[in-house]
Backbone as CSV, one residue per row, in Angstrom:
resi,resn,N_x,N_y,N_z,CA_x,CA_y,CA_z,C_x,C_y,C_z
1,UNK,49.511,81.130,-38.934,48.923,82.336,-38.419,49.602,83.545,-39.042
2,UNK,49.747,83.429,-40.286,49.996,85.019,-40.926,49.511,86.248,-40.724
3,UNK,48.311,86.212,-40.810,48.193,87.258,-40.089,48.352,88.440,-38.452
4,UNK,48.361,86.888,-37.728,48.844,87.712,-36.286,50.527,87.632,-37.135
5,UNK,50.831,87.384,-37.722,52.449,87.644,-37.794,52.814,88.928,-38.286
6,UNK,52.017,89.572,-39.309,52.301,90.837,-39.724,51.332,92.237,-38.883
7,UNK,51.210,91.696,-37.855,50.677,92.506,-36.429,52.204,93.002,-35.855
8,UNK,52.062,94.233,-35.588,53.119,94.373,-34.489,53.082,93.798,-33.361
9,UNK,53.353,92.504,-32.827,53.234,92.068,-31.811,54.230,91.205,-31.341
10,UNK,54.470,90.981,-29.951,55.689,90.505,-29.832,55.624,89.103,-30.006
11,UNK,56.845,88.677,-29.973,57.068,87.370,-30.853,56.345,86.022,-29.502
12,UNK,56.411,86.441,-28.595,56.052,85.534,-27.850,53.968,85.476,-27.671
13,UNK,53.823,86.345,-28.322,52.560,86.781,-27.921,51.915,85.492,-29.274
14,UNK,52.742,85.837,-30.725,52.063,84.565,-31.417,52.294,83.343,-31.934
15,UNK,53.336,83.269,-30.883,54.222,81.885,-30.562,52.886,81.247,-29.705
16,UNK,52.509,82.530,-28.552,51.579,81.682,-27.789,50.362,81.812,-28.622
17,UNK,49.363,82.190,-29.039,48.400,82.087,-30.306,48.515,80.814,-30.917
18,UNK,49.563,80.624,-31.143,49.733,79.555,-32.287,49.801,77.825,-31.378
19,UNK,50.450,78.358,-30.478,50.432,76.909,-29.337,48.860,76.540,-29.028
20,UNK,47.542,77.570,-28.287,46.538,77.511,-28.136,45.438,76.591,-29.284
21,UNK,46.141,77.018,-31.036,45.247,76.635,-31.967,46.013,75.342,-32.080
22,UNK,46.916,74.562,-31.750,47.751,73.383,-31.928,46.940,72.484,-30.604
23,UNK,46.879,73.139,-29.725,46.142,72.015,-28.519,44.713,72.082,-28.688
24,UNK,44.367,73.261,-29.177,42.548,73.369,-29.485,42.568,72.100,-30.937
25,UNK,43.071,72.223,-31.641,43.149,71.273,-33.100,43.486,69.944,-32.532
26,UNK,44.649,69.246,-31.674,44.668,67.940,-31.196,43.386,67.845,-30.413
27,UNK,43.014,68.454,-29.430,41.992,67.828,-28.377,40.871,67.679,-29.580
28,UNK,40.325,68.635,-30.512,39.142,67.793,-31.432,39.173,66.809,-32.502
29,UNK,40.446,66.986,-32.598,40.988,65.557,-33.568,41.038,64.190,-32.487
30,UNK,41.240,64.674,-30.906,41.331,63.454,-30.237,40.041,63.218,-29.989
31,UNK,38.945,63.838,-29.881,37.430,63.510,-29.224,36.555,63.652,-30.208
32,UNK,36.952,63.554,-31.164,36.030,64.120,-32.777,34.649,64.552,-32.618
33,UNK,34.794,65.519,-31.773,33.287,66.411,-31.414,32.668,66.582,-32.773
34,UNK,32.857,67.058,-33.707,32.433,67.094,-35.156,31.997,65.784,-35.344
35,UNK,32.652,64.621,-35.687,32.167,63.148,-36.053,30.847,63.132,-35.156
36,UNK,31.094,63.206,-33.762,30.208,62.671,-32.550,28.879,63.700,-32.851
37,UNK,28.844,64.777,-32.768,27.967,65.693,-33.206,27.171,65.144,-34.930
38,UNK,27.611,65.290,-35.491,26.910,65.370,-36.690,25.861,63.353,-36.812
39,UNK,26.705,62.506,-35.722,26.241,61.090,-36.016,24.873,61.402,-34.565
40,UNK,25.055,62.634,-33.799,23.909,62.516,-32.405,22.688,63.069,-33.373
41,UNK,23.013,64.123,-34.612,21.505,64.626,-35.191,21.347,64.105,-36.187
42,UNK,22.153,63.242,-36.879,21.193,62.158,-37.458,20.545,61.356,-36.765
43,UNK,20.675,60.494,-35.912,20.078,59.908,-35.102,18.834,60.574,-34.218
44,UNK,18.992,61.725,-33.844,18.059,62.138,-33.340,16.690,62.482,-34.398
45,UNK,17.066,62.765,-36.043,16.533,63.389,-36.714,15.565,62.335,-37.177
46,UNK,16.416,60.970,-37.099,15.765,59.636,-37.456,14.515,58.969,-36.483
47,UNK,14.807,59.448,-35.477,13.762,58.864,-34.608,13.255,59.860,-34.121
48,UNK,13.054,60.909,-34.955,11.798,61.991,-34.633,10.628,61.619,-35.776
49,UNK,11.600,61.248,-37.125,11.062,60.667,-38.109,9.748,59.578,-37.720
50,UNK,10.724,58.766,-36.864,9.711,57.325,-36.454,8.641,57.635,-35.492
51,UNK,8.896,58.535,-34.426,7.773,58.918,-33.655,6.769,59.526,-34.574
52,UNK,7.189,60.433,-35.490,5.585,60.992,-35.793,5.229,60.033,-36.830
53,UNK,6.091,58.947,-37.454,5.260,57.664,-37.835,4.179,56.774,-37.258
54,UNK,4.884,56.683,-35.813,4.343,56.039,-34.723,3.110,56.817,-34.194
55,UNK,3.259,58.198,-33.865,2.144,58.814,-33.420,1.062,58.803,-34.752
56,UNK,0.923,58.850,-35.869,0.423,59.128,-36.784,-0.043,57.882,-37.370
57,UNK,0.772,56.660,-36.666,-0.467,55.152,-36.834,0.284,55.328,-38.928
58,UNK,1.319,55.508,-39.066,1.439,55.742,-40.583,2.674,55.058,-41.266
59,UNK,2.858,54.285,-42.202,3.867,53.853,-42.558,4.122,52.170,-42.147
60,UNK,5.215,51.756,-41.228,5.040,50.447,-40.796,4.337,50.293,-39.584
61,UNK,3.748,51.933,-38.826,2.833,51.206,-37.815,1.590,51.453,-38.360
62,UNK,0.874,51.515,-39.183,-0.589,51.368,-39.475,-1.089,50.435,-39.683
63,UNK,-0.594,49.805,-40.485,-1.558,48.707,-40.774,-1.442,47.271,-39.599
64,UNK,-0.390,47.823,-38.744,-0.291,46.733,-37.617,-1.384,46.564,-36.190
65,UNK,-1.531,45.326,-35.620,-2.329,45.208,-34.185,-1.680,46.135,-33.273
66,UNK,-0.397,45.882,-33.269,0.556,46.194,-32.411,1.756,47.163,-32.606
67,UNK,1.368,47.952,-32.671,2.118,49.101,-33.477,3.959,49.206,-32.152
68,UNK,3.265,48.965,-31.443,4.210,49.227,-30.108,5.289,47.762,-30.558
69,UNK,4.721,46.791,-31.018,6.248,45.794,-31.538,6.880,45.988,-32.203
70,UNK,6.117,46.672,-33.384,6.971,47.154,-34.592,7.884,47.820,-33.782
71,UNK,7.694,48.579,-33.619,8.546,50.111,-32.505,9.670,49.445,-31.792
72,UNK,9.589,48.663,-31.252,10.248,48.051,-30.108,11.204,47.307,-31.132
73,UNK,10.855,46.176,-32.338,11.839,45.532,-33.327,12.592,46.526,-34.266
74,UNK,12.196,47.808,-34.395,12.784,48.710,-35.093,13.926,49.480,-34.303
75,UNK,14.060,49.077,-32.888,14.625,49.591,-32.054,16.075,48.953,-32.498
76,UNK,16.549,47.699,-32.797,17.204,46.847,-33.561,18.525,47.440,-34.643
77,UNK,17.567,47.588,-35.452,18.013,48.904,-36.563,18.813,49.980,-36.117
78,UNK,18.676,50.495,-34.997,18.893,51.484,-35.184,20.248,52.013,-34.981
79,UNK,20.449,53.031,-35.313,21.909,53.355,-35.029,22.636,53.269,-33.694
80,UNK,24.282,53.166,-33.657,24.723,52.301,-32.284,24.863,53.913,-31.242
81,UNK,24.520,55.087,-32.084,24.352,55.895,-30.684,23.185,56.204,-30.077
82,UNK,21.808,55.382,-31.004,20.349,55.403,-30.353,20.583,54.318,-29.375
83,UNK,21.471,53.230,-29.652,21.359,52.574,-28.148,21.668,52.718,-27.033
């Protein structure tokens, strides 16, 4: 934190600054909100993909009787935070 350092400010003020960005930096290194986030909108992005496949009768559900099995066996596939 160089810059709060060449602040006139007292020494305890970015002692504490600096403690705040040390427990803010462990707690998201411990819960990897970033990892967890970026793997929820792929997943979500993927099976928005498949619905308007599905709604649209296009791709692996068209040419099927049963478009709703495909759907249901593709469920399989899918990533372990769509389950």
């Amino acid at each position: 934190m160089p810059v709060v350092a060449l602040v006139d400010l007292q020494p305890i003020v970015t002692a504490s600054l600096a403690a705040v960005v040390v427990v803010l930096e462990g707690a998201q290194q411990l819960y990897q909100w970033q990892a967890n986030w970026i793997l929820y909108r792929s997943t979500a992005e993927a099976l928005k993909h498949e619905r308007f496949l599905y709604l649209a009768e296009a791709g692996p559900y068209g040419g099927s009787d049963r478009p709703d099995a495909h759907l249901i066996s593709d469920r399989d596939a899918a990533p372990q935070w769509a389950k």
